[in-house]
C-alpha positions as CSV (number, residue, x, y, z in Angstrom):
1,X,1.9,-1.1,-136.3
2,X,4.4,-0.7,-139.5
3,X,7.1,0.8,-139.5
4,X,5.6,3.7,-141.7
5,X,3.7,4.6,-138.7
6,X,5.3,4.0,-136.0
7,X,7.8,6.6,-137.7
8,X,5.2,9.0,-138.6
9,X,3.4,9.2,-135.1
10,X,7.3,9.6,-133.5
11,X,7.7,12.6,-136.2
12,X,4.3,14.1,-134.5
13,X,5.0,13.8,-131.1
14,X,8.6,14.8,-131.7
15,X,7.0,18.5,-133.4
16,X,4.3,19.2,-131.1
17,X,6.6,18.7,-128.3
18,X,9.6,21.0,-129.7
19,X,6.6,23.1,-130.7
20,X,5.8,23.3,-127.0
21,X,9.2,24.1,-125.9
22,X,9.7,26.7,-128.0
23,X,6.5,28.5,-126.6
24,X,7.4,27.6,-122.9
25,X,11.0,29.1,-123.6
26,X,9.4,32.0,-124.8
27,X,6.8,32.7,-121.9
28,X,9.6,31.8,-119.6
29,X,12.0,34.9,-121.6
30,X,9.4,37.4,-121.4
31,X,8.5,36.8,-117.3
32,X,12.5,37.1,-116.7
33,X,12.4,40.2,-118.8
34,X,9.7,42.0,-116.7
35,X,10.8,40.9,-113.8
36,X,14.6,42.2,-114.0
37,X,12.5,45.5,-115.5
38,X,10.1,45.6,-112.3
39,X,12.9,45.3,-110.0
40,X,14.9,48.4,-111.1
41,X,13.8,50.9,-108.2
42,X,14.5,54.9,-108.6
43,X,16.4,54.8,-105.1
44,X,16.3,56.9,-102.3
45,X,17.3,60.6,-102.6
46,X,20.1,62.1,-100.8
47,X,19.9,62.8,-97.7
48,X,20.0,67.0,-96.7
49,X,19.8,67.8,-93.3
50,X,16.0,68.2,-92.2
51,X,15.7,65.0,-94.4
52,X,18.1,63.1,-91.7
53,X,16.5,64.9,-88.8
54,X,13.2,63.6,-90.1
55,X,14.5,60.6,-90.7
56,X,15.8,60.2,-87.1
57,X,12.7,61.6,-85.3
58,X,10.7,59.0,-87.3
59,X,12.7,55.5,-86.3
60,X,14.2,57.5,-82.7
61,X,11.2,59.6,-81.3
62,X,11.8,61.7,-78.4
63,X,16.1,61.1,-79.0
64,X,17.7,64.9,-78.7
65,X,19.7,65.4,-81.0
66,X,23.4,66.7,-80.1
67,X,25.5,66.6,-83.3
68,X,24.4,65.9,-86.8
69,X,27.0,65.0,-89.8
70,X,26.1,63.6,-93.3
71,X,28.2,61.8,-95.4
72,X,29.7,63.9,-98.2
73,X,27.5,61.8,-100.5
74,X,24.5,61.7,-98.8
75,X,24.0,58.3,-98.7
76,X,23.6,58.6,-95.0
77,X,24.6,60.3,-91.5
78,X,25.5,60.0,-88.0
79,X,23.9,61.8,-85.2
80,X,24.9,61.9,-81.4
81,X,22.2,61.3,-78.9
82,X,23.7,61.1,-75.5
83,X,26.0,58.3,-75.3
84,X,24.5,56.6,-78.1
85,X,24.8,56.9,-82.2
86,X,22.0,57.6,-84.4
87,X,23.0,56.2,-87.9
88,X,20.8,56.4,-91.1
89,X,22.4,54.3,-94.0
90,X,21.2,53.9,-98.1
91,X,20.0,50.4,-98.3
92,X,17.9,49.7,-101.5
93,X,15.0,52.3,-102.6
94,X,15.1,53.4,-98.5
95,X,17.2,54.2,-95.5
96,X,17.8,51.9,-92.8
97,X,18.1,53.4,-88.8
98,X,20.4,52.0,-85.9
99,X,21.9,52.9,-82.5
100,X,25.4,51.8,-81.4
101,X,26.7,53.2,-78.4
102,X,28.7,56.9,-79.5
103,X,32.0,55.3,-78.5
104,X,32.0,52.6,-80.9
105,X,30.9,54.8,-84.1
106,X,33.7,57.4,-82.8
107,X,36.3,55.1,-83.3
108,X,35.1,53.9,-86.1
109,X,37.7,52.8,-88.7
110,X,38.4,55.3,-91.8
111,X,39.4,53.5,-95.1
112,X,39.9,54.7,-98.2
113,X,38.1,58.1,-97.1
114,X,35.2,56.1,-95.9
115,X,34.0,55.3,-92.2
116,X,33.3,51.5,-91.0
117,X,30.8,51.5,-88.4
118,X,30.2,48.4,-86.8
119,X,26.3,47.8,-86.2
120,X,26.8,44.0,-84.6
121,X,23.1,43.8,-86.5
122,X,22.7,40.1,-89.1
123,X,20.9,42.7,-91.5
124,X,23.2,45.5,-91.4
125,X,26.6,44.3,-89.9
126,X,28.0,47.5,-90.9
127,X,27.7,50.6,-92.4
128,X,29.9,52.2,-94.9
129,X,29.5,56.2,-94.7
130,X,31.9,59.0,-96.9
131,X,32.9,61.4,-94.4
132,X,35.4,64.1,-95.1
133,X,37.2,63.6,-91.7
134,X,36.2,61.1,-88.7
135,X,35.6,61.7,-85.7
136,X,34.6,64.8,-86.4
137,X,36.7,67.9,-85.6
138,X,33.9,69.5,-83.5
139,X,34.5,66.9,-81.1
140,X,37.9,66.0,-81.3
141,X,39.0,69.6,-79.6
């Protein structure tokens, strides 16, 4: 082969594949683009209280229901059952339902206006709830 061709066949391969990149670079911008536009979910509304006590029926059927608060947000609430702690929590488009035992969400630590509730749970360790005042005043007379 001369050296006229050899450098007319590199010039060829060279445009078809920066032709090709271009195009995958493009097909790969518009996928990323839908999917960070797919992902966007409207979220859960905030929680009022026959939403909670639905809520609660739903993951805790047949759990009386002593004591109801919601966080001052309504991203969530605790309820007493007994000796145990109904707690519904904002996590993604949804809420997310657990029991501790009433002792451990009562003594919950308040920070910055906001209660720590300990779940001991790998996926929810914790819930993070706004509540005017902790424990409750109902129950601390």
């Amino acid at each position: 082969m001369t050296g006229e061709a050899c450098a007319a066949s590199f010039r060829f391969v060279n445009i078809a594949n920066l032709i090709q990149l271009a195009v995958s670079a493009v097909a790969v911008a518009l996928l990323v683009g839908l999917a960070a536009l797919m992902t966007r979910g409207l979220g859960a509304p905030p929680l009022d209280e026959a939403a909670a006590r639905r809520g609660l029926a739903e993951e805790f059927p047949g759990a009386p229901i002593d004591g109801l608060w919601l966080a001052a947000d309504g991203r969530g609430a605790v309820a007493r059952s007994g000796d145990r702690a109904l707690v519904l929590s904002r996590m993604g488009d949804g809420y997310v339902a657990r029991q501790v035992a009433w002792t451990v969400a009562a003594g919950a630590a308040v920070r910055d206006g906001k209660v720590h509730i300990a779940l001991r749970d790998p996926g929810a360790p914790r819930v993070v709830l706004a509540f005017p005042a902790w424990p409750p005043k109902e129950l601390a007379a």
